[in-house]
N, CA and C atoms as an extended XYZ file, in Angstrom:
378
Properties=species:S:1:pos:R:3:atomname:S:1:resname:S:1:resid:I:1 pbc="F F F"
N       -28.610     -171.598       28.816 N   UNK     1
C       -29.229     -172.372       29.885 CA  UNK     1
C       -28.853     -171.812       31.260 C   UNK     1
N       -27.585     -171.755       31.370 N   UNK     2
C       -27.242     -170.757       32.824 CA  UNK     2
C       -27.239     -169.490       32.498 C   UNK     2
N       -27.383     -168.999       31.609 N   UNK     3
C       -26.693     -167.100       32.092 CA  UNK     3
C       -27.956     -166.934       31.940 C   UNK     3
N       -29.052     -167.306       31.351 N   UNK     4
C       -30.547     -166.331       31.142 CA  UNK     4
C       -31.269     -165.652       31.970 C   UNK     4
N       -31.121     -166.633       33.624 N   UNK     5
C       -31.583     -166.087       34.504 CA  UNK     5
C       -30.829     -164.560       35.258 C   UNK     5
N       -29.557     -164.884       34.896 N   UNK     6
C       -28.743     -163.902       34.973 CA  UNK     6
C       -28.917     -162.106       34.405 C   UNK     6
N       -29.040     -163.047       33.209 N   UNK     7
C       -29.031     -161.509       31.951 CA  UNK     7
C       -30.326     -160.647       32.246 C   UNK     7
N       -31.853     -161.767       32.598 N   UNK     8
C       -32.765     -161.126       33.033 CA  UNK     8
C       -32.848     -160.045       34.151 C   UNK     8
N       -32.261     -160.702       35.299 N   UNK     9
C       -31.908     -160.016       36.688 CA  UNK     9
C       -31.108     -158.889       36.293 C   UNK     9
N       -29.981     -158.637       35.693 N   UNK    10
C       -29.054     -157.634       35.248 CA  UNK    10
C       -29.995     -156.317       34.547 C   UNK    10
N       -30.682     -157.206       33.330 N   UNK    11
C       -31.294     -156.289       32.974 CA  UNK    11
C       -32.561     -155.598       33.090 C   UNK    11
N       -33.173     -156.300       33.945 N   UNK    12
C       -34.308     -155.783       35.172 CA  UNK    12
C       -33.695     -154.795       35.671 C   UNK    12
N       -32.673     -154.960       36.576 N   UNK    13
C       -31.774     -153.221       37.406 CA  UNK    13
C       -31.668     -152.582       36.364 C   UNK    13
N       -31.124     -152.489       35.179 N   UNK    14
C       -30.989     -151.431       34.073 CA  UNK    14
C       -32.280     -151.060       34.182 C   UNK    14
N       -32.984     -151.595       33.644 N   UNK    15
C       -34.551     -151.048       33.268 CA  UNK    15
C       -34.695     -150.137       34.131 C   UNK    15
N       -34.704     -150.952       35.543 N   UNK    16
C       -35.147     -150.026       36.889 CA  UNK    16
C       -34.676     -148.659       36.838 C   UNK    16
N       -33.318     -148.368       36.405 N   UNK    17
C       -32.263     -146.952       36.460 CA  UNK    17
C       -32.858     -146.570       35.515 C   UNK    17
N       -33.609     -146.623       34.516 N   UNK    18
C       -34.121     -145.746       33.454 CA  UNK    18
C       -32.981     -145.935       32.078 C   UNK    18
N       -32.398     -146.976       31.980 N   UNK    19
C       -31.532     -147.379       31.125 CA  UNK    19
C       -32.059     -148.342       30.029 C   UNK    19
N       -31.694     -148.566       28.875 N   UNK    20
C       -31.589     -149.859       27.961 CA  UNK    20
C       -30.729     -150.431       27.867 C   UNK    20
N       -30.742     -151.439       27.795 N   UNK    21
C       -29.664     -152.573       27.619 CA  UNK    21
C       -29.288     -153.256       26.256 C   UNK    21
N       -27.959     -153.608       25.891 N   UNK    22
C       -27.698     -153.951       24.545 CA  UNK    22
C       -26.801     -155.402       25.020 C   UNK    22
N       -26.963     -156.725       23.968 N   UNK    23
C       -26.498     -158.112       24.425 CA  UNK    23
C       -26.069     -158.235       23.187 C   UNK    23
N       -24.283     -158.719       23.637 N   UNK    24
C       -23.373     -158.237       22.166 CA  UNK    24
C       -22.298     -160.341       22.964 C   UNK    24
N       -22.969     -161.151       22.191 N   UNK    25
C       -22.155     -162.586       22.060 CA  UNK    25
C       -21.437     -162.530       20.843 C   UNK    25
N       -19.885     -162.341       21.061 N   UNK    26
C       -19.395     -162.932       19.582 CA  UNK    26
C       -19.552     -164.134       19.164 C   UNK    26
N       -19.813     -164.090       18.123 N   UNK    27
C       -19.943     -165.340       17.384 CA  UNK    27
C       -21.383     -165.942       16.762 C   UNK    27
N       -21.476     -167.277       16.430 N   UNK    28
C       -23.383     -167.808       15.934 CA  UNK    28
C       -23.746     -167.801       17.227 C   UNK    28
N       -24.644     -166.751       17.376 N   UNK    29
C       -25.807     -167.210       18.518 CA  UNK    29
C       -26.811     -167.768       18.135 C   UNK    29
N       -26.880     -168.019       16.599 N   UNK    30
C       -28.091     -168.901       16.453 CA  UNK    30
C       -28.859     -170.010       16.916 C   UNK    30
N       -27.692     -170.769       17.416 N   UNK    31
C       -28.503     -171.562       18.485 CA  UNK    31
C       -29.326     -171.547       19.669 C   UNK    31
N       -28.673     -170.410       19.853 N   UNK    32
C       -29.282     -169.967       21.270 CA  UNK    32
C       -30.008     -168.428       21.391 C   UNK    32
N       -30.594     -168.122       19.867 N   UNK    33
C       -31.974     -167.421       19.977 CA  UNK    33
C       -33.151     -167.269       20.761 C   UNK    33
N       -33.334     -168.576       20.442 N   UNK    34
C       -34.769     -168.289       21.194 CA  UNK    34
C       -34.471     -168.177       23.000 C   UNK    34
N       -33.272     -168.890       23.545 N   UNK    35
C       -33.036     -168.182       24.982 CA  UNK    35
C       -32.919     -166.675       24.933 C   UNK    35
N       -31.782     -166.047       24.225 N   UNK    36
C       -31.733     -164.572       24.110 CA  UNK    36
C       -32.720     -163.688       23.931 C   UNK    36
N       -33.834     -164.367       23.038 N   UNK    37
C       -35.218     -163.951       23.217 CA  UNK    37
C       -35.731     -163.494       24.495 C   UNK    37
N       -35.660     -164.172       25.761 N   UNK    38
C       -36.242     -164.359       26.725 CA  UNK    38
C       -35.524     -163.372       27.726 C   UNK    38
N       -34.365     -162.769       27.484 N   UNK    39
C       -33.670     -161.908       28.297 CA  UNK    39
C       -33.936     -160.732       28.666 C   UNK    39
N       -34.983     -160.194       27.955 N   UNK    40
C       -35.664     -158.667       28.532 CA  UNK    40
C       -34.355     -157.643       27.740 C   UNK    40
N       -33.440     -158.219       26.622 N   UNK    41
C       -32.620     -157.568       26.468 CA  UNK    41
C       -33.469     -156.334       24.940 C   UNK    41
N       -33.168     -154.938       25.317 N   UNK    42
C       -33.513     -154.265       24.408 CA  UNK    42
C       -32.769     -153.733       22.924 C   UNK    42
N       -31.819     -154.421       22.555 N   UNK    43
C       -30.460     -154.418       21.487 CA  UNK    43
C       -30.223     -155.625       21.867 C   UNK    43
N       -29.940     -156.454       20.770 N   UNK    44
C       -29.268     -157.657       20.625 CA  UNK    44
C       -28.231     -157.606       19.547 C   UNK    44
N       -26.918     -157.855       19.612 N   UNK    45
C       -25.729     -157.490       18.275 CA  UNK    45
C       -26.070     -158.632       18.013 C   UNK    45
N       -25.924     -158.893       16.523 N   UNK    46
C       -25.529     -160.095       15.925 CA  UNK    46
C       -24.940     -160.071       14.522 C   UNK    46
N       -23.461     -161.259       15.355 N   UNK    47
C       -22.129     -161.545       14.287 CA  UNK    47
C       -22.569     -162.022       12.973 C   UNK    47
N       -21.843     -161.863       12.140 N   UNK    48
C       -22.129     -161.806       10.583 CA  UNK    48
C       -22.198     -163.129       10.336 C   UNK    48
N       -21.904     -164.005       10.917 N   UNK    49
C       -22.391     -165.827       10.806 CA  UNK    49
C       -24.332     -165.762       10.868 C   UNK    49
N       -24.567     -165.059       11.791 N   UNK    50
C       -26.030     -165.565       12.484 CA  UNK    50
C       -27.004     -164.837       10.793 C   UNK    50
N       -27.700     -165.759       10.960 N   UNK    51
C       -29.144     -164.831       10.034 CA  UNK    51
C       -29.896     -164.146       10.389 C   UNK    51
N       -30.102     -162.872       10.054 N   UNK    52
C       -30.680     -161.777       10.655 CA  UNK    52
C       -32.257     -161.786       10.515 C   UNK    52
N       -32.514     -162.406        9.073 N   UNK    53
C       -33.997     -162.351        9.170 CA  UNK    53
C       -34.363     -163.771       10.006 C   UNK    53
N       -33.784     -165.222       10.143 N   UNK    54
C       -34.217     -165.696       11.201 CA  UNK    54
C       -34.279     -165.164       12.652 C   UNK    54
N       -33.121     -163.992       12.860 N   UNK    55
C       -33.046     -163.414       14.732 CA  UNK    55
C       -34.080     -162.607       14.794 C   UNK    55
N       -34.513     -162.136       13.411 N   UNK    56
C       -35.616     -161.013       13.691 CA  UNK    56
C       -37.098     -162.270       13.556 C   UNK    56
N       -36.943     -162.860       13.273 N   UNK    57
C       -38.158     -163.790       13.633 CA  UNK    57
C       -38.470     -164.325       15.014 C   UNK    57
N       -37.324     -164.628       15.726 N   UNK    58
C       -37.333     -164.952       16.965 CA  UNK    58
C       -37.235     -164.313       17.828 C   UNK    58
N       -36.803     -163.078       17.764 N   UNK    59
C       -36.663     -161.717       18.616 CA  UNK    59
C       -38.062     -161.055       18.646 C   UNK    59
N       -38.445     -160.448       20.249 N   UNK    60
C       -39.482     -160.117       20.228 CA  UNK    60
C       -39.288     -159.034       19.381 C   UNK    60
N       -40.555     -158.236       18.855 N   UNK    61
C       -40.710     -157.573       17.486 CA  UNK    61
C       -40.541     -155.984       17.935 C   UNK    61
N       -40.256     -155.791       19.625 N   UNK    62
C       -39.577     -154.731       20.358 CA  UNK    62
C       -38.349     -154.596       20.610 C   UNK    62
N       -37.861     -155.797       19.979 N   UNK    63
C       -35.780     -155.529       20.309 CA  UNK    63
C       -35.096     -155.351       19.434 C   UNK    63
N       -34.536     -154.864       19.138 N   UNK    64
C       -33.498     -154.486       18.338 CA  UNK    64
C       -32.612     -154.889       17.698 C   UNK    64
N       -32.380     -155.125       16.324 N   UNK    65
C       -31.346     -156.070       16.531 CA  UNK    65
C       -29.898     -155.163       15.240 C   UNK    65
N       -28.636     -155.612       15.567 N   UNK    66
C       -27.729     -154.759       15.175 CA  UNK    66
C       -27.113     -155.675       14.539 C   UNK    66
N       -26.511     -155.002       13.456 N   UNK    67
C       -25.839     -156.294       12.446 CA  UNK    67
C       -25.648     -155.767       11.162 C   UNK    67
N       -25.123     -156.966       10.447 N   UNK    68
C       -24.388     -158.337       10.295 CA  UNK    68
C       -23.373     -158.250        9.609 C   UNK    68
N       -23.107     -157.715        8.672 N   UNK    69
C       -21.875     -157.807        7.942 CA  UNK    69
C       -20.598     -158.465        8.045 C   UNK    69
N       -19.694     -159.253        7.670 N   UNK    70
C       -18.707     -159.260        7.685 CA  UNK    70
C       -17.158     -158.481        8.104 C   UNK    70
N       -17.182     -158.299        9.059 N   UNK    71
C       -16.112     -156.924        8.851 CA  UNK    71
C       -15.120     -156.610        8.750 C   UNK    71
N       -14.269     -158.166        8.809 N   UNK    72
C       -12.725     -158.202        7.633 CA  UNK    72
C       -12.627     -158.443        6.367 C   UNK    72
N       -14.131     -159.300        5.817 N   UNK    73
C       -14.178     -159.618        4.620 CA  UNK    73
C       -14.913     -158.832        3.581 C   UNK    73
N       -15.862     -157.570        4.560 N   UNK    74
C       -16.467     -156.584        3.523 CA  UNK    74
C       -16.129     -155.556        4.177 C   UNK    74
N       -15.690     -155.117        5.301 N   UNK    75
C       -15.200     -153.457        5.369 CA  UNK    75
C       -13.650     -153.495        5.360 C   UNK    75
N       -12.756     -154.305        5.705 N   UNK    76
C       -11.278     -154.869        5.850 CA  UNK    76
C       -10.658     -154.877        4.571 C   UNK    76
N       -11.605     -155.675        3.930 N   UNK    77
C       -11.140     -156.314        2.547 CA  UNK    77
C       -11.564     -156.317        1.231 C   UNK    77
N       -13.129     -155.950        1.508 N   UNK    78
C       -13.881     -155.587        0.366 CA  UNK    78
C       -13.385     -154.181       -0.084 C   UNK    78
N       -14.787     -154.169       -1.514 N   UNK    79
C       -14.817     -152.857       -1.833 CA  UNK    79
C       -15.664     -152.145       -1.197 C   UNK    79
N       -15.486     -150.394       -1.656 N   UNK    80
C       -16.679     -149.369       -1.210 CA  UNK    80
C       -18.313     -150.014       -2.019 C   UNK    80
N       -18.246     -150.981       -3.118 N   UNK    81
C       -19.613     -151.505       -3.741 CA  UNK    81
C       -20.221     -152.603       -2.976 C   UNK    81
N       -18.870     -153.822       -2.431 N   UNK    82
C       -19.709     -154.704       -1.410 CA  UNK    82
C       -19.883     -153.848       -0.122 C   UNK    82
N       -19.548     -152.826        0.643 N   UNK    83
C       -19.854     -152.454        1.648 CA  UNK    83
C       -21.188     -151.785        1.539 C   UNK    83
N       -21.243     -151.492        0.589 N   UNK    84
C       -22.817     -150.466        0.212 CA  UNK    84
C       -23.908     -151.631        0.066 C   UNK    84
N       -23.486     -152.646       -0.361 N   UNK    85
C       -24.310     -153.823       -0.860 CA  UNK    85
C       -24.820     -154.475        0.682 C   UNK    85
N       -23.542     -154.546        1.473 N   UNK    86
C       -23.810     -155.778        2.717 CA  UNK    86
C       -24.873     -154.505        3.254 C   UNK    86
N       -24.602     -153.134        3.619 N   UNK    87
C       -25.626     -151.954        4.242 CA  UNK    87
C       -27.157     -152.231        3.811 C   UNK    87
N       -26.995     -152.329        2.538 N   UNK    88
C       -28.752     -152.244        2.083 CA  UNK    88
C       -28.833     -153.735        2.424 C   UNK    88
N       -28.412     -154.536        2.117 N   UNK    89
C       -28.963     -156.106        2.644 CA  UNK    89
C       -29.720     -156.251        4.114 C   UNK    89
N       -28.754     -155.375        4.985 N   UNK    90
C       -29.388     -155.170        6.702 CA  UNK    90
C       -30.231     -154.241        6.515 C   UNK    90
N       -30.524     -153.337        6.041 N   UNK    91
C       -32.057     -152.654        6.002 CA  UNK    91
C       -32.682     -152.790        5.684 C   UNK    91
N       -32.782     -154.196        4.531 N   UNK    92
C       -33.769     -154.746        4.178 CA  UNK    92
C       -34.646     -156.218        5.065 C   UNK    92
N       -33.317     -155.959        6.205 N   UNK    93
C       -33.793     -157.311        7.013 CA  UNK    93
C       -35.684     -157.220        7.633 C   UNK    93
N       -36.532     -158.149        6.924 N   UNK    94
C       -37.572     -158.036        8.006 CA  UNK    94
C       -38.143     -156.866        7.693 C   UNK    94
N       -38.079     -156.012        7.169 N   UNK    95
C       -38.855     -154.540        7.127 CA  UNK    95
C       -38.696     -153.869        8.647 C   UNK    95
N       -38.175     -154.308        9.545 N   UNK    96
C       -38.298     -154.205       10.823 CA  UNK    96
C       -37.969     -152.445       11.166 C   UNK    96
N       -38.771     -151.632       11.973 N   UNK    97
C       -38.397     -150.676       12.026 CA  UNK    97
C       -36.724     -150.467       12.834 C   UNK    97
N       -36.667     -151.395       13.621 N   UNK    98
C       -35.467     -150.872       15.165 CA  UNK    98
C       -34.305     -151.996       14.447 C   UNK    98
N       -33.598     -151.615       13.305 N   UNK    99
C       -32.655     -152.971       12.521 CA  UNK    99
C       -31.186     -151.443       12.741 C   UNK    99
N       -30.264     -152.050       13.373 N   UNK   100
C       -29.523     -150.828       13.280 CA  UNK   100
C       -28.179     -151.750       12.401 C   UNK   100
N       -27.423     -150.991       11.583 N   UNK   101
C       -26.658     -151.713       10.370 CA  UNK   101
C       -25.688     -151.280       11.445 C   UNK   101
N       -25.046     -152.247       10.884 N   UNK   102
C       -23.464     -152.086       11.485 CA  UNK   102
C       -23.007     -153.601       11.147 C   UNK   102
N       -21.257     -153.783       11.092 N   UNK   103
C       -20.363     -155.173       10.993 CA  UNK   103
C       -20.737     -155.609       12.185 C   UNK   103
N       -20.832     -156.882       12.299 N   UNK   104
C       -20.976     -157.664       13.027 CA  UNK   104
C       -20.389     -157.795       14.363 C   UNK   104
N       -18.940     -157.305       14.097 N   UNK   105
C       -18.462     -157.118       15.363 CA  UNK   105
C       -17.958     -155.528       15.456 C   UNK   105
N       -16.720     -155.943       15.354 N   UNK   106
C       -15.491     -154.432       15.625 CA  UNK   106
C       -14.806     -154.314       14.364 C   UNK   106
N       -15.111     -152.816       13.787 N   UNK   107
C       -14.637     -152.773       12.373 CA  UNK   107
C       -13.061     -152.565       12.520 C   UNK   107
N       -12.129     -153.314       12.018 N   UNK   108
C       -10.838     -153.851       12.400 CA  UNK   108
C       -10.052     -152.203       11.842 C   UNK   108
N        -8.751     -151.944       12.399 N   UNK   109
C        -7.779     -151.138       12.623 CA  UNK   109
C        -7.709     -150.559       11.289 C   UNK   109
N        -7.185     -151.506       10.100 N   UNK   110
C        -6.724     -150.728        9.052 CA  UNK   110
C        -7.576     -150.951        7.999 C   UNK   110
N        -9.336     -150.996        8.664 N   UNK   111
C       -10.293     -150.575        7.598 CA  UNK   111
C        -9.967     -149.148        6.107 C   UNK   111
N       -10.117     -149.292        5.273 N   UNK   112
C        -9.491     -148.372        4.094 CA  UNK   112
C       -10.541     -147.328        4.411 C   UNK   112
N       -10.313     -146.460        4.357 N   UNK   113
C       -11.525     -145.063        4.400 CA  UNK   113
C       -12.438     -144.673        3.520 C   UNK   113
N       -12.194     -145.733        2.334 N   UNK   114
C       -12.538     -145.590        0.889 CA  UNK   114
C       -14.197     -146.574        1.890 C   UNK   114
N       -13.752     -147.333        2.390 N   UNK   115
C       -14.843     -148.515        2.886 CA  UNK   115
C       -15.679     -147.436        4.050 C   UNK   115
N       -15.465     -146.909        4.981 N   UNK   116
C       -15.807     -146.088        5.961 CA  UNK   116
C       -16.740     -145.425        5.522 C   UNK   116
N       -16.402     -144.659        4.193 N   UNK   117
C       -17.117     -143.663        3.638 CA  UNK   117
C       -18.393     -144.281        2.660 C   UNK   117
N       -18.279     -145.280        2.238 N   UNK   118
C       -19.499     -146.196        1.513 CA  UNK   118
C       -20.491     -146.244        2.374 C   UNK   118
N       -19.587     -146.756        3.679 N   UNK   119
C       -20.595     -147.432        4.583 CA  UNK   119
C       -22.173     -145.929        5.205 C   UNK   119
N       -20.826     -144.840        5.284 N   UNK   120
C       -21.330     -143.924        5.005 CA  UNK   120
C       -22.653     -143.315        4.753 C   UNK   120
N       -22.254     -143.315        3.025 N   UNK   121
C       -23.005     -143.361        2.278 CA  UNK   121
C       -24.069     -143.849        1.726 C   UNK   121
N       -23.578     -145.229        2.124 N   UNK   122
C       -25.376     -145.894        2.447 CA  UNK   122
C       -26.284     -146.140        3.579 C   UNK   122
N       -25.707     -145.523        4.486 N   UNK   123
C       -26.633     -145.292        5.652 CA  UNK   123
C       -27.380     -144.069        5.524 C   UNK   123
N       -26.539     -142.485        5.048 N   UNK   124
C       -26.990     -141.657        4.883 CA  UNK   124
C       -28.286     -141.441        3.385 C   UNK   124
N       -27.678     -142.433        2.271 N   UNK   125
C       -28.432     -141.891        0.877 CA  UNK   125
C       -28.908     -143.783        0.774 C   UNK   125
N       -29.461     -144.472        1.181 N   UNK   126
C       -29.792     -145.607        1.293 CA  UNK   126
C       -30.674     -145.520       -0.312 C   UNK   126
């Protein structure tokens, strides 16, 4: 309700510089989709709480959206099979061409490399 007018104005000057802009809220932004909608923002992150095929419903069908996974409980803690699993789940979001996979937030410090390399692997051999 307050920052929208904000985020717009912000990201109007980006635009202007020949830039894109990416809008990264930790946490459910699900509530507040359809405002984020309205932000002119071209990347939207979204945390592994939010539903991706509802954000891609509400997101204009030009933004981007980055996500979801879990990323203490499937790159932290899981295996290299749920990390390959949560990967194809986000590329299957929506058929959407502009869906970029990634954990939800910040893949934590003492991620296992065994997990790194899945993640890898299913981005590269999907």
């Amino acid at each position: 309700e307050f920052a929208v007018a904000h985020e717009k104005r912000i990201f109007a000057a980006i635009h202007e510089a020949g830039a894109l802009t990416k809008l990264h809220i930790c946490g459910n932004i699900s509530p507040v989709m359809h405002l984020i909608a309205r932000t002119g923002a071209d990347m939207v992150d979204c945390d592994h709480m939010v539903d991706m095929e509802r954000a891609a419903s509400i997101l204009p069908e030009a933004t981007a959206i980055c996500g979801n996974f879990n990323p203490v409980e499937i790159m932290l803690q899981g295996t290299p099979e749920q990390v390959k699993a949560a990967a194809h789940r986000c590329m299957q979001i929506g058929s959407r061409k502009n869906t970029f996979v990634a954990p939800g937030c910040e893949v934590p410090k003492d991620t296992p490399r065994e997990n790194m390399l899945a993640l890898q692997e299913a981005l590269t051999d999907p």
